[in-house]
LOTIVO-522893 format. One line per 3 residues: number of its first residue (from 1); their letters; for each residue x negated, y negated, z of C-alpha. Coordinates in Angstrom, 2 decimals. Layout:
residues N
NUM> a> X,Y,Z; ...
***
This chain:
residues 200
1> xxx> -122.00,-85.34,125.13; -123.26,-88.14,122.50; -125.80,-86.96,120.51
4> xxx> -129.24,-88.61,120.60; -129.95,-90.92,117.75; -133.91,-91.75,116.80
7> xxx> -134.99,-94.96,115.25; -136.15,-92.69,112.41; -132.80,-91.51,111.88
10> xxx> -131.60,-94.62,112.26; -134.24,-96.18,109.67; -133.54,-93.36,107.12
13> xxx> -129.83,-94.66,107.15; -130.74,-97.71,106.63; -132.85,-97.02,103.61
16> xxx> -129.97,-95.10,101.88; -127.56,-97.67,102.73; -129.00,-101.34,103.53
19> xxx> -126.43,-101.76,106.05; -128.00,-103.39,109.47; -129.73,-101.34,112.21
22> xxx> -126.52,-101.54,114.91; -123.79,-100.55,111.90; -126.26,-97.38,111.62
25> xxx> -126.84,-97.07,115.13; -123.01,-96.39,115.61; -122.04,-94.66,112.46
28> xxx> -124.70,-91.80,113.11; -123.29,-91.56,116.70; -119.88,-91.78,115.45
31> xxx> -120.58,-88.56,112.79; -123.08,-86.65,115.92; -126.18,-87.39,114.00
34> xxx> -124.78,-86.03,110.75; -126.75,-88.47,108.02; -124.33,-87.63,104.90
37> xxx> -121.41,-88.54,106.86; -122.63,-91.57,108.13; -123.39,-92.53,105.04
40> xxx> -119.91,-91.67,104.05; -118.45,-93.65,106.64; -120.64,-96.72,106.15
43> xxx> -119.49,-96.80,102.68; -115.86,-96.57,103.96; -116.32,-99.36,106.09
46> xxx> -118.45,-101.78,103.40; -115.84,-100.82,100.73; -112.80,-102.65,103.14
49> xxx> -115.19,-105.39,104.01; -115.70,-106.35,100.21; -112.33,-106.20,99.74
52> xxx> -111.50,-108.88,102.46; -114.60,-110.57,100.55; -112.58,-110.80,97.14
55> xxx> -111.18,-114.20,97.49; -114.18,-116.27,98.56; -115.59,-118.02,95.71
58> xxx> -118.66,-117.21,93.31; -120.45,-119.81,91.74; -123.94,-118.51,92.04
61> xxx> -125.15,-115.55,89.80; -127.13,-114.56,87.15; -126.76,-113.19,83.41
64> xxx> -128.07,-109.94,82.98; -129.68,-108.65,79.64; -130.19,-105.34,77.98
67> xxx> -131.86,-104.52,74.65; -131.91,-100.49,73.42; -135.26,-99.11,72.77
70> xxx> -134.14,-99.30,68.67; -133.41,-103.06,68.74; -129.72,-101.80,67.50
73> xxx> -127.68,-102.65,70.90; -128.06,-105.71,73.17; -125.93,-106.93,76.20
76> xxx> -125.36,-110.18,78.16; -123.39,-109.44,81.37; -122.58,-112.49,83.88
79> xxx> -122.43,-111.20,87.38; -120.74,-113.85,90.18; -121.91,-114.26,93.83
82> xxx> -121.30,-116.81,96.28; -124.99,-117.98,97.37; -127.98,-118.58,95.59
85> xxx> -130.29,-116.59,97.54; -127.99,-113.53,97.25; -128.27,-113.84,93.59
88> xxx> -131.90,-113.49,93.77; -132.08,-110.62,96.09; -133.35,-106.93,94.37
91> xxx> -129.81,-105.12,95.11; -128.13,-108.13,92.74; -130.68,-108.20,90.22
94> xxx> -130.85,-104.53,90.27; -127.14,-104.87,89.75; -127.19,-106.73,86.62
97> xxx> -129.96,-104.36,85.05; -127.69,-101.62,85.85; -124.35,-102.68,84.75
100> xxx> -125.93,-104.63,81.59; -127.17,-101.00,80.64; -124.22,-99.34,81.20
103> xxx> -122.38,-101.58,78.76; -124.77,-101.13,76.25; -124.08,-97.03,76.62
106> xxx> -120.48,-96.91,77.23; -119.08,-99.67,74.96; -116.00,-101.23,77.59
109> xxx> -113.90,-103.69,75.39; -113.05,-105.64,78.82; -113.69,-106.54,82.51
112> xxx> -110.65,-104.96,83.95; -107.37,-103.45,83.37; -105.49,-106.87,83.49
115> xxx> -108.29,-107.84,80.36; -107.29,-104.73,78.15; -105.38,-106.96,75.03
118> xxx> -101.73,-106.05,75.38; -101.44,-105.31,71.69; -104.38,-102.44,72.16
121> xxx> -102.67,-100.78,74.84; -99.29,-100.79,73.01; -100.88,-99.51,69.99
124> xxx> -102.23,-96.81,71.95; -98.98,-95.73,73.78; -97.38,-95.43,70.07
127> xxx> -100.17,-92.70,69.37; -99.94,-91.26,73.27; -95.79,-90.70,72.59
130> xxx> -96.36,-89.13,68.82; -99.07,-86.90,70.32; -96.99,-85.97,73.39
133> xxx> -93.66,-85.78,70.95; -95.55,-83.30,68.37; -96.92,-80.87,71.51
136> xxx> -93.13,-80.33,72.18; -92.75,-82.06,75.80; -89.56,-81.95,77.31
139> xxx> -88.23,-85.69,76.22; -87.73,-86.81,80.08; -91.28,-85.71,80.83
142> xxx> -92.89,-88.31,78.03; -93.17,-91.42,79.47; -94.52,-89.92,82.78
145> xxx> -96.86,-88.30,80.37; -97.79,-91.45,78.54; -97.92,-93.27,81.25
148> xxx> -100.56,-90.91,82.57; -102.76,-91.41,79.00; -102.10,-94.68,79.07
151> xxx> -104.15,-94.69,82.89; -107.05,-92.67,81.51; -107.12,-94.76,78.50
154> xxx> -108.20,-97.77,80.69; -110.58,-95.85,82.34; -112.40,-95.37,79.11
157> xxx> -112.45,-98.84,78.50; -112.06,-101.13,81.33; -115.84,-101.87,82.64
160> xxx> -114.70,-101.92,86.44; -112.55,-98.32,86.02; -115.71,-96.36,84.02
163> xxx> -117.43,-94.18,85.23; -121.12,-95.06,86.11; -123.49,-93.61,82.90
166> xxx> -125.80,-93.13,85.95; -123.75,-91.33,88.05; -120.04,-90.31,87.21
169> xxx> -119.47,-89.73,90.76; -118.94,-93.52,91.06; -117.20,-96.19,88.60
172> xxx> -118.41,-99.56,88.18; -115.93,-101.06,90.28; -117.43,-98.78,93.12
175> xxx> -121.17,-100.23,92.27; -120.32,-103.69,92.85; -118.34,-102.85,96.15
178> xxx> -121.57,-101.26,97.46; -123.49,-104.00,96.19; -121.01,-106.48,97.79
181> xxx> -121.41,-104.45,101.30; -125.25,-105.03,101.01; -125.45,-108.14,100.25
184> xxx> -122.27,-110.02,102.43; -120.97,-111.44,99.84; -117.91,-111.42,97.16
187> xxx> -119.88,-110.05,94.08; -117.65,-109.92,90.67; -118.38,-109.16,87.03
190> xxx> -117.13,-111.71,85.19; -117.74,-111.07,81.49; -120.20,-109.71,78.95
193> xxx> -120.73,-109.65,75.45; -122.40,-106.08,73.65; -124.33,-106.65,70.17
196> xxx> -124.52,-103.52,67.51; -126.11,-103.98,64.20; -124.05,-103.97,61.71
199> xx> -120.87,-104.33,64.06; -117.99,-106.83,63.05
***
């Protein structure tokens, strides 16, 4: 037998996830009233939506600032969506604030992984094989091995592949797919610039 879903169960769904009232409505009967899962599943399903979303185009936006308490760090991050009234919604703005202060904290040198300069990451894999070559791996293990450095190299410095200074659960990538689900729309990052005194 279905279980019985209130509108307050319904509501609180809502709240957590901004999806509409029928989307919740069938999730929490689809997970027996369980809230966490329906959450769970909601994200799921907003996650493949925004995916299908990625090729519509984004002319609206906004440019996001941060400036550190000490005056010593500031960030500009331009964040893409497709309507004007999207971009003025809390969840987008809230967006920017977010991601503009992550930046600031966690210092990405690029977007995505396609954005990473080709002579950094070769650079790097010349110091990933040494390191791997002088702890004594077996020589038809390395490049597996580098290859795997290489992976969590970009996720220390690809913006989209970090993990959220918020909330390492999630990456950044992850935040603008839930934002994306939210709001209906493509939503992309599509560049930023970080300021530190004294920096070249």
């Amino acid at each position: 037998m279905a279980a019985t879903i209130t509108a307050k169960e319904v509501a609180a769904l809502r709240e957590r996830t901004g999806a509409g009232m029928m989307d919740c409505k069938k999730a929490l009967e689809e997970t027996s009233g369980d809230l966490d899962k329906a959450v769970e599943l909601l994200r799921s399903k907003g996650a493949a939506k925004a995916d299908k979303r990625a090729g519509r185009q984004t002319k609206e936006g906004m440019i996001a600032s941060y400036i550190h308490h000490n005056g010593k760090i500031a960030v500009l991050v331009e964040i893409n969506c497709e309507t004007d009234f999207v971009a003025r919604t809390e969840d987008f703005q809230q967006l920017g604030k977010y991601i503009a202060e992550h930046v600031a904290a966690a210092a990405p040198i690029a977007v995505g992984k396609d954005q990473v300069p080709q002579d950094k990451i070769e650079s790097e894999r010349r110091i990933f094989v040494e390191q791997v070559k002088a702890e004594g791996k077996p020589e038809h293990m390395i490049d597996k091995i580098v290859e795997g450095k290489v992976q969590a190299y970009y996720k220390d410095v690809a913006l989209l592949h970090q993990a959220w200074v918020r909330d390492p659960k999630k990456t950044i990538g992850d935040l603008v797919k839930e934002t994306s689900a939210k709001t209906g729309e493509n939503v992309q990052v599509r560049r930023f610039v970080r300021y530190q005194l004294g920096e070249a």
